[in-house]
C-alpha positions in Angstrom: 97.0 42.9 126.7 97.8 46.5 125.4 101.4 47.6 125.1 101.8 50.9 127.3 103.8 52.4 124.4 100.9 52.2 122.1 102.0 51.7 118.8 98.5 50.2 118.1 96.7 53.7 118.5 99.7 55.6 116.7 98.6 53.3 113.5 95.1 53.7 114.2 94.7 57.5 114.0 96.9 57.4 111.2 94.6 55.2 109.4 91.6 57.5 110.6 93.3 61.5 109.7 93.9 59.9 106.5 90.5 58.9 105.4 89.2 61.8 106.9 91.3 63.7 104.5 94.4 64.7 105.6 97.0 63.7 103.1 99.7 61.5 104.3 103.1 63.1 105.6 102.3 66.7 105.2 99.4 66.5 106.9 99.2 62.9 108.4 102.0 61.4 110.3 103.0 58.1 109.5 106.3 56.0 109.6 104.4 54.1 106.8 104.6 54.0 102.5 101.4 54.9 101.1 101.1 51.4 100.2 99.7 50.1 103.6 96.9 53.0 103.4 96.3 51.9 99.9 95.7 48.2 101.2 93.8 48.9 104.1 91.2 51.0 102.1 89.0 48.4 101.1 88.4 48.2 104.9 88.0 51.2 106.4 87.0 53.5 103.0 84.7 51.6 100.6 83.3 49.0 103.4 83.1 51.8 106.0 84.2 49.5 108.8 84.9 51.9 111.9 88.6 51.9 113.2 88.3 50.6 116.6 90.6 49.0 118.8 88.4 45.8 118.8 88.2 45.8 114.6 92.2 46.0 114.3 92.5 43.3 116.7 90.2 41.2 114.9 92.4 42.0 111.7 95.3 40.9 113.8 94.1 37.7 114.8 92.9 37.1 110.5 96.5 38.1 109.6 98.0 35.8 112.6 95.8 32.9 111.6 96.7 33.3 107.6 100.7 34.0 107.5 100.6 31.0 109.8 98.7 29.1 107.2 100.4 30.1 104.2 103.7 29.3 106.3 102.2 25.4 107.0 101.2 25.2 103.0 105.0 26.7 101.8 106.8 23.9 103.8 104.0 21.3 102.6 104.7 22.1 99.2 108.5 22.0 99.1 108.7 19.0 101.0 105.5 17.1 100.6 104.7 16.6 103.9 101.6 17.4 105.3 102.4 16.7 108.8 105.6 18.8 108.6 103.3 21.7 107.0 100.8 21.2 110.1 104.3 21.4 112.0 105.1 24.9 110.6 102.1 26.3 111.1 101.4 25.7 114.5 105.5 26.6 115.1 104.7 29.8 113.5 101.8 30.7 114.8 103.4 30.1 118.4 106.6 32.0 117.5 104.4 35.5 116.3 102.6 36.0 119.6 103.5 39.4 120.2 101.9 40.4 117.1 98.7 40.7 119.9 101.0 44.0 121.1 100.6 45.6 118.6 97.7 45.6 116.6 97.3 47.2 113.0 100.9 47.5 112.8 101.9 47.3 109.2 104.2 44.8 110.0 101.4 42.0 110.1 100.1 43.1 106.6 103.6 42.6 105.3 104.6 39.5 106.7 101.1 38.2 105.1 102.6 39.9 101.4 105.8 37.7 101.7 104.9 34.4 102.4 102.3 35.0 99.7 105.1 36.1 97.8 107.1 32.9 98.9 104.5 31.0 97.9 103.7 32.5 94.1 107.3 32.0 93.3 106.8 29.3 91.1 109.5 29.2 87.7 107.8 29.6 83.8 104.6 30.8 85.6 104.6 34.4 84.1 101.0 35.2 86.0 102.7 34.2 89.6 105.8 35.9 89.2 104.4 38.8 88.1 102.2 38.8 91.3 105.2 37.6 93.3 106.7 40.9 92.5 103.9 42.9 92.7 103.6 41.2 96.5 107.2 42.8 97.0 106.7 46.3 95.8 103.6 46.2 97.9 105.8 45.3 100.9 108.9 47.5 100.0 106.0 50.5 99.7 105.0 50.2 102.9 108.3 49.4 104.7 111.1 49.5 102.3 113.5 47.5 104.2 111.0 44.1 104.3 110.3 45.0 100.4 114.6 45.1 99.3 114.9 41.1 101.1 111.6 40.0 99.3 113.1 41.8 95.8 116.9 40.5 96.7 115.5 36.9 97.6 113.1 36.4 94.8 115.3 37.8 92.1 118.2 35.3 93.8 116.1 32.2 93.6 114.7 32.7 89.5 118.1 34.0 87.9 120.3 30.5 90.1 117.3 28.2 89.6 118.6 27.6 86.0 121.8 26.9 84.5 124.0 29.8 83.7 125.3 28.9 80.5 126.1 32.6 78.8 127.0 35.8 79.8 123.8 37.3 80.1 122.5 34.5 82.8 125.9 34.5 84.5 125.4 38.2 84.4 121.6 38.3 86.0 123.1 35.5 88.4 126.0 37.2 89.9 123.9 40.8 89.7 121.4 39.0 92.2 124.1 37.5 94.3 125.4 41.2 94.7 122.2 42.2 95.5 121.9 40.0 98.4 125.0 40.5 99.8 124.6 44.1 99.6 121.5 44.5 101.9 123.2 43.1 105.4 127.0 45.0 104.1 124.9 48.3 104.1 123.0 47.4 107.8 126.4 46.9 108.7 127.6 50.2 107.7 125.2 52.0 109.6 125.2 50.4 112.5 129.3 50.7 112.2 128.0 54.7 112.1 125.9 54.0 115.5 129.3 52.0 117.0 131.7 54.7 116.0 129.2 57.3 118.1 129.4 54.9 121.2 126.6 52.5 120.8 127.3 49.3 122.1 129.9 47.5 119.7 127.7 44.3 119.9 125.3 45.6 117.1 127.5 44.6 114.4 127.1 40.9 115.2 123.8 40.2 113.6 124.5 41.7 110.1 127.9 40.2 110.1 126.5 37.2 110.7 123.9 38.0 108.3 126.6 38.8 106.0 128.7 35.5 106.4 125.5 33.7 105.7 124.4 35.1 102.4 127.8 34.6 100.9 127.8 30.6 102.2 124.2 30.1 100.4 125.8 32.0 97.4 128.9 29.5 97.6 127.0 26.4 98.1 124.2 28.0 95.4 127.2 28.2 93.2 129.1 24.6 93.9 125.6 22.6 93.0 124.7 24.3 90.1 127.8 23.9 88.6 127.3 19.7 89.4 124.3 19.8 88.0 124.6 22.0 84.9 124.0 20.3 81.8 126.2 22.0 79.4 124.6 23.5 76.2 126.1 25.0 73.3 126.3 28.6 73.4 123.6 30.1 70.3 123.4 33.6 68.5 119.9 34.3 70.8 120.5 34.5 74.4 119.2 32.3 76.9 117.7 35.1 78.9 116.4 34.2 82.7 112.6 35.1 81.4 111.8 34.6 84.8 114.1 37.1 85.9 111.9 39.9 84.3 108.1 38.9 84.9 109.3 39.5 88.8 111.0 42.7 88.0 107.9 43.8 85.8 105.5 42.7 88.7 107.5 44.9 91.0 107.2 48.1 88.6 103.7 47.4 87.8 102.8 47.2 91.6 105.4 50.2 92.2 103.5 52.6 89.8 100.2 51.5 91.2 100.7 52.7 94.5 102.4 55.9 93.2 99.6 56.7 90.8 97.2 56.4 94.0 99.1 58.1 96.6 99.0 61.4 93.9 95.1 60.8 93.5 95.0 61.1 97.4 97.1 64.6 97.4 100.8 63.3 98.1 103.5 64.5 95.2 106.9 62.7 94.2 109.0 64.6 96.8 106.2 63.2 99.6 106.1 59.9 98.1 110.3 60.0 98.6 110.1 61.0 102.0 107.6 58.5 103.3 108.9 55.7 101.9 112.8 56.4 102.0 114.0 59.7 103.4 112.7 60.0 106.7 114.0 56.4 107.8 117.9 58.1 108.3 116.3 60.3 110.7 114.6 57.5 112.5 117.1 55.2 112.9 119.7 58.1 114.1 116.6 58.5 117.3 115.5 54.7 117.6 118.4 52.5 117.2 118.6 49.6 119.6 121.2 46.9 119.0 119.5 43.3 119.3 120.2 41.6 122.8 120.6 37.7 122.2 121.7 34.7 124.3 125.2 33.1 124.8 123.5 29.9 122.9 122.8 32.2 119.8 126.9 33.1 119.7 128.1 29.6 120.5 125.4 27.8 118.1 126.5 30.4 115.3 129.9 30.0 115.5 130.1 26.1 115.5 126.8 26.3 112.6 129.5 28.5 110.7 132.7 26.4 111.6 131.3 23.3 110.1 129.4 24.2 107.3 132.4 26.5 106.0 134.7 23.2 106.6 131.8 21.2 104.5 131.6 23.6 101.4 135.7 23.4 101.6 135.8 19.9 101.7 132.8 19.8 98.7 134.7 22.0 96.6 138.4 20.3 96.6 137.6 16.3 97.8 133.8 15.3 97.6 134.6 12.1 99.3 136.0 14.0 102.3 132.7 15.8 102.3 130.4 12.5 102.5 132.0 12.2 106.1 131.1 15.6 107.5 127.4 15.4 105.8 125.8 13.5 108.9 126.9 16.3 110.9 125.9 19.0 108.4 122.4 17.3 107.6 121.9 17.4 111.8 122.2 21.0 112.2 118.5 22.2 111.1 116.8 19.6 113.8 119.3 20.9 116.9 118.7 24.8 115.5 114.6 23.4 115.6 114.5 21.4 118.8 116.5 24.9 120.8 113.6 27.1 119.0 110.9 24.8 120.2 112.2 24.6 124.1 112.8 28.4 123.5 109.0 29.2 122.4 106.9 26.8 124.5 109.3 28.1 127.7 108.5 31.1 126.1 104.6 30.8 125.6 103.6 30.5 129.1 105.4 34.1 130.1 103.6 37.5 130.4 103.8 39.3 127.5 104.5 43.1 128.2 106.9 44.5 125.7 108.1 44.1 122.1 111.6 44.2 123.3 111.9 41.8 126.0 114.2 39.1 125.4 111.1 36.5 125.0 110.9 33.1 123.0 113.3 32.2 119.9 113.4 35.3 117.8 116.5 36.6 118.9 118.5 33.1 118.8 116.9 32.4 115.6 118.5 35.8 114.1 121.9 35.0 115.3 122.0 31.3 115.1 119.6 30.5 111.9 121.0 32.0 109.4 123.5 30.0 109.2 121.8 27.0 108.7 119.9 28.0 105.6 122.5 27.0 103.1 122.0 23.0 104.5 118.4 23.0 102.5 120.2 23.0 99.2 122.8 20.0 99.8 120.2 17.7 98.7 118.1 19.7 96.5 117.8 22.7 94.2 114.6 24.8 93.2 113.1 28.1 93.1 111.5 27.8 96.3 113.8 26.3 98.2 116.4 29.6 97.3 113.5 32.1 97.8 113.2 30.3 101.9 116.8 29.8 102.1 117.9 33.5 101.1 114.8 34.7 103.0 116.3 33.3 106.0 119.2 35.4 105.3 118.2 38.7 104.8 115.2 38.9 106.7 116.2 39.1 110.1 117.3 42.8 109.0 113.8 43.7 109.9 115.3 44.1 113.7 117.3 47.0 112.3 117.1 49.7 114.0 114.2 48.8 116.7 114.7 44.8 117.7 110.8 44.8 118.5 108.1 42.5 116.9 110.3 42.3 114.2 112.3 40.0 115.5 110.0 37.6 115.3 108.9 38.7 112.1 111.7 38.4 110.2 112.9 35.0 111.5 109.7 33.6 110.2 111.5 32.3 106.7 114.5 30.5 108.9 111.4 27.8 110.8 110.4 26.9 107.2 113.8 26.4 105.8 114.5 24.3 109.7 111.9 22.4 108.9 112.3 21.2 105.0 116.1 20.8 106.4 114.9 18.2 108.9 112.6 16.8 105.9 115.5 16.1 103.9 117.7 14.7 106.6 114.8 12.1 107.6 115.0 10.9 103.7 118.5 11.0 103.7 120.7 7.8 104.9 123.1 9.2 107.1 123.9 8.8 110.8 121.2 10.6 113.1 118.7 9.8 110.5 116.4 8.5 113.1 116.6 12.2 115.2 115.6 13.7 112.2 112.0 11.5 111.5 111.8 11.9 115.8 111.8 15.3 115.3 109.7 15.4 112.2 106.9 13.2 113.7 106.9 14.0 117.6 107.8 17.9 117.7 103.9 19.0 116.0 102.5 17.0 118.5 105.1 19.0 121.3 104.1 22.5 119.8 100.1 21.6 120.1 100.3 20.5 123.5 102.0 23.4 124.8 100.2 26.0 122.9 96.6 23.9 124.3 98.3 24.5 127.9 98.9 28.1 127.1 96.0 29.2 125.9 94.3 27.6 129.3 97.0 29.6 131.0 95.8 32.9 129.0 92.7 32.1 129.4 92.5 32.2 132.8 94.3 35.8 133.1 91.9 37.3 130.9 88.9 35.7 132.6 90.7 37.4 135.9 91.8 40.6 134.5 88.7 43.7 134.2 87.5 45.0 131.2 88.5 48.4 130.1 84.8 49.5 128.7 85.9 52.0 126.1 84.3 53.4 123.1 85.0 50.7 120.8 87.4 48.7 123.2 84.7 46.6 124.9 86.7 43.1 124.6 90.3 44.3 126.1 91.3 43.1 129.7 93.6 44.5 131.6 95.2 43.7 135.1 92.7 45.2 137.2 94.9 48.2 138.5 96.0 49.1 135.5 92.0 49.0 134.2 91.2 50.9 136.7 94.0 53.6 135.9 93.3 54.0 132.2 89.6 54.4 133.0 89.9 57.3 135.6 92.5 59.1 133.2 90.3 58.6 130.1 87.0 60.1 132.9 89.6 62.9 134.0 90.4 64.1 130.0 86.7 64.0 129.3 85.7 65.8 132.4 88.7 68.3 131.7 87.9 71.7 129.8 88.9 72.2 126.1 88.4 70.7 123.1 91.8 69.4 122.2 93.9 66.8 124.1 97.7 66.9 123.7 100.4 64.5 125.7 103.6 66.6 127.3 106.1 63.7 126.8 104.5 60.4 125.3 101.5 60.7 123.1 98.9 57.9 124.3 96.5 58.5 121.3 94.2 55.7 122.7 92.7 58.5 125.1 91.3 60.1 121.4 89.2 57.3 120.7 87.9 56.8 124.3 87.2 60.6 125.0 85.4 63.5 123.1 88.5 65.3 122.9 90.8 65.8 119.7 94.3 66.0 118.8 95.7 69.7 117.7 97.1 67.9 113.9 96.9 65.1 112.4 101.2 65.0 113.6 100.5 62.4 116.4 103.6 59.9 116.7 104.4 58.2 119.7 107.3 59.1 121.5 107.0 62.7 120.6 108.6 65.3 120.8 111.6 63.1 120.0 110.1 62.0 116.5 109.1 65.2 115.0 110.9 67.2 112.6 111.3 70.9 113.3 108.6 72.2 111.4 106.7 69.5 112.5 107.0 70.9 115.3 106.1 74.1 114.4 102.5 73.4 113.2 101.9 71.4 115.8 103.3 74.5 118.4 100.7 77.3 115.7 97.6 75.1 116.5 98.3 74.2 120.2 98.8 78.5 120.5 95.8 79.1 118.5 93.4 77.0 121.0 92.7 79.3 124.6 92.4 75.8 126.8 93.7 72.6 126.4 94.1 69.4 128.1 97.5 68.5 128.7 98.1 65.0 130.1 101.9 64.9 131.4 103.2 61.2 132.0 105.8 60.8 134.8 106.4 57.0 134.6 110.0 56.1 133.8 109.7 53.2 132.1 108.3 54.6 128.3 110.9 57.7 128.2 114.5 58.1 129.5 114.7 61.7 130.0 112.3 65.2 129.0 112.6 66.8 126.1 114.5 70.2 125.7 112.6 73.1 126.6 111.3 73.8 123.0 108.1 76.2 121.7 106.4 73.0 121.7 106.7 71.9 125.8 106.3 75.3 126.0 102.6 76.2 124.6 102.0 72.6 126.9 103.7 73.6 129.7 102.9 77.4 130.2 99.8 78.4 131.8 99.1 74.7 132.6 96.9 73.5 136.0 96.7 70.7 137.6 93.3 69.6 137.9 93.7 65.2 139.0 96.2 63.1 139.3 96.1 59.5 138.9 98.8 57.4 139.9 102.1 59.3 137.5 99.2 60.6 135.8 98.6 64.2 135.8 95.6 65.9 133.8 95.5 69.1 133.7 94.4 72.5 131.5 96.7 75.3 129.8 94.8 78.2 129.5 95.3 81.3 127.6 93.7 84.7 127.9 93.1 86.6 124.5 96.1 88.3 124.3 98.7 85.5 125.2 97.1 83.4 122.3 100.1 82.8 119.8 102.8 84.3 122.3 105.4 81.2 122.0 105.1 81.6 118.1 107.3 84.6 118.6 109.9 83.0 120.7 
């Protein structure tokens, strides 16, 4: 497969202008922190492995095959059960199948930093919290919003995982708590900024849900730790949260090592600020896109929320009330995990074509699992189980503003926390105990089966799709249409005069690893010109004037862009002087050609 809106090759000749030299952001153009190109160096810099499209696939399928893994091993070490590890990881590794859309995306990278994260998150370790919060400055570097839920999450589970017994741990406690409930209030102020503008008034949903969640597994955080405190006499020396710190000092230390190296490479603090923080307000004023869920996803949610808020009630004023509603509270993770198994094997036998197709569980999972995560600490308190249960929480902000890949991404954390909630309700003796151990044994057997069936089912498109036969793209199938398409274009550009290729509407920066041609900058987003700033623009406009021919490629399809851009300097250096010379299907290549004199004319308009 290979999404037609190629995020993969964006990433790609990011990753390539940059270790040729050009500096990120000023020169190179990347969504990215400086902390993804610091990670992938070890690659691509010192082992001098070539970027190709069949490398960063093979890098996709490692970093499928070990978040899966470290997924199975989390839920095998909170709940001591292999089977239900095995469980997770084949779940997981189910649920993140459009990760084979979009290759090299950061996102992958990340995802593998917080379940490692998860993981390391161990209390009075000083070594793995410190690396625990190096894991999260690494993340927040690269995409700040993954690395503020990792911080929020992991700073939530050390400061409530031991009694608050003086100010300064009830201090560090409620700071935390604060923290977390901050993250999905701010979402939900700028997507409130989208609604007021006349986006679709259904975006607020998922962070208020988001937001309803965090405060329940605050309030039930709160209600068992103050059961299970053992009071201690207040002493001259605080009782500081040591644990508290080594994360926070693992995220500076990790914070000022990617700094450090993004200056060595040419980038200064104002560059750093942009990349990482700055130009995200832009992006998600272009990009937003409220996430589309089922009717399921509202119903389960509200009846998730109605009982477990009835439950902490009940806990709080008459614990023998409670007892009566826990068989029904203890039930909820195996019905939220039974609907996101039917949802991902339905799921796993459909086409995959685009990151935002409504496709498997991760959009019911956003809506409806959050508001299971506070069930995993009825039964149970500990580090790890408030890192996976806060996780489950926050993270499905990662659909904010684009509900891509990231859906599934960020739902990752609420399977685990599913899945040690069915663990403790097949230990526990309570009504419906029996689901719970059906579930636990039968559903990894379910999952295996159906991902066998679908890999036969795969199997046999790809053995009946052609292969493309690029430069360094020898292993892609495609349907054999579009395989035939993409190689006539990529024939076309290298038959076409000019040493420079530039894309009127969408830039398809595959076509500059297949063909001798090169792009004008290092500026090369995808859906340009929508993504560029103005002097972006600019620079891209001065060395598209200074070149006398140039292939331009102009897309006609529909389907990647709604409407053409305005008539800027920009479409114009494309568009003026420009001849068609083929056209392939709503392809049309062509060649702008300048005599001596016209060369740097649109500069002056």
């Amino acid at each position: 497969m290979m999404a037609k809106y190629d995020d993969e090759s964006y990433v790609m000749l990011s990753l390539q202008t940059f270790f040729q030299g050009e500096r990120l952001y000023e020169e190179t153009y990347t969504q990215y922190g400086p902390a993804y190109y610091l990670m992938q160096s070890p690659i691509h810099r010192w082992l001098e492995i070539p970027i190709t499209h069949d490398i960063v696939r093979l890098k996709t399928v490692f970093s499928w095959f070990a978040i899966s893994l470290l997924s199975g091993v989390l839920v095998w070490k909170i709940t001591g059960k292999k089977n239900l590890g095995i469980t997770g990881m084949l779940l997981v590794m189910l649920h993140l199948e459009k990760l084979g859309l979009e290759p090299a995306h950061p996102q992958e990278i990340i995802s593998l930093l917080a379940a490692t994260g998860l993981i390391l998150l161990q209390p009075n370790n000083r070594l793995m919290l410190l690396v625990a919060g190096l894991c999260a400055a690494f993340a927040g570097l690269t995409k700040l919003n993954v690395g503020a839920t990792m911080a929020a999450s992991f700073l939530f589970a050390v400061t409530w995982n031991h009694p608050n017994v003086n100010r300064h741990d009830k201090f560090l406690s409620w700071m935390a708590s604060f923290l977390c409930c901050s993250i999905p209030a701010a979402i939900g102020w700028l997507v409130w900024k989208k609604v007021s503008g006349g986006a679709e008034p259904g975006g607020l949903f998922l962070p208020f849900v988001l937001f309803l969640s965090t405060v329940t597994v605050c309030w039930m955080t709160r209600l068992n730790q103050s059961v299970q405190a053992i009071p201690q006499k207040e002493t001259s020396e605080p009782n500081k949260i040591k644990d508290f710190y080594w994360v926070i000092f693992g995220g500076a230390i990790g914070s000022i090592w990617v700094v450090i190296w993004a200056m060595q490479h040419g980038n200064n603090l104002r560059e750093i600020l942009w990349g990482v923080l700055l130009q995200h307000s832009f992006m998600s004023e272009s990009f937003y896109q409220p996430l589309r869920f089922q009717t399921l996803a509202l119903l389960s949610a509200t009846i998730f929320f109605l009982i477990l808020f009835s439950f902490l009630l009940l806990k709080k004023y008459s614990e023998k009330s409670s007892e009566k509603l826990l068989p029904w509270v203890m039930v909820l993770p195996g019905i939220t995990l039974v609907i996101t198994a039917v949802l991902s094997i339905v799921g796993c036998f459909q086409p995959i074509e685009h990151g935002l197709n409504l496709r498997g569980a991760a959009s019911f999972l956003a809506i409806a699992g959050p508001m299971v995560m506070p069930v995993i600490l009825i039964n149970k308190m500990s580090a790890a189980r408030l890192a996976v249960a806060m996780s489950g929480c926050l993270f499905p902000i990662l659909v904010f503003p684009t509900p891509g890949t990231q859906a599934s991404l960020g739902t990752i954390p609420i399977i685990l926390g599913l899945l040690i909630g069915v663990a403790d309700a097949a230990q526990t003796k309570i009504e419906y105990q029996t689901v719970s151990k059906a579930i636990e044994r039968y559903l990894g057997w379910t999952v295996a089966l159906a991902m066998i069936g679908s890999t036969f089912v795969f199997s046999s498109r790809w053995t009946n799709q052609v292969p493309l036969n690029q430069p360094g793209c020898s292993w892609v199938r495609l349907e054999a249409s579009r395989a035939i398409e993409e190689q006539q274009i990529a024939e076309a550009i290298r038959n076409a005069p000019g040493e420079v290729l530039a894309f009127a509407t969408h830039n398809h920066n595959r076509f500059f690893f297949w063909t001798d041609k090169t792009p004008a900058t290092s500026i090369n987003p995808t859906f340009w010109p929508w993504m560029l700033t103005e002097e972006q623009s600019e620079k891209i406009t001065r060395a598209l004037s200074s070149e006398k021919q140039i292939c331009v490629v102009m897309d006609k399809s529909r389907d990647l862009i709604d409407a053409e851009p305005d008539l800027t300097p920009l479409s114009k250096e494309m568009s003026d002087g420009w001849k068609l010379l083929t056209e392939i299907g709503q392809w049309q290549v062509g060649v702008r050609t300048k005599t001596t004199g016209e060369t740097g004319s649109n500069l002056k308009n």
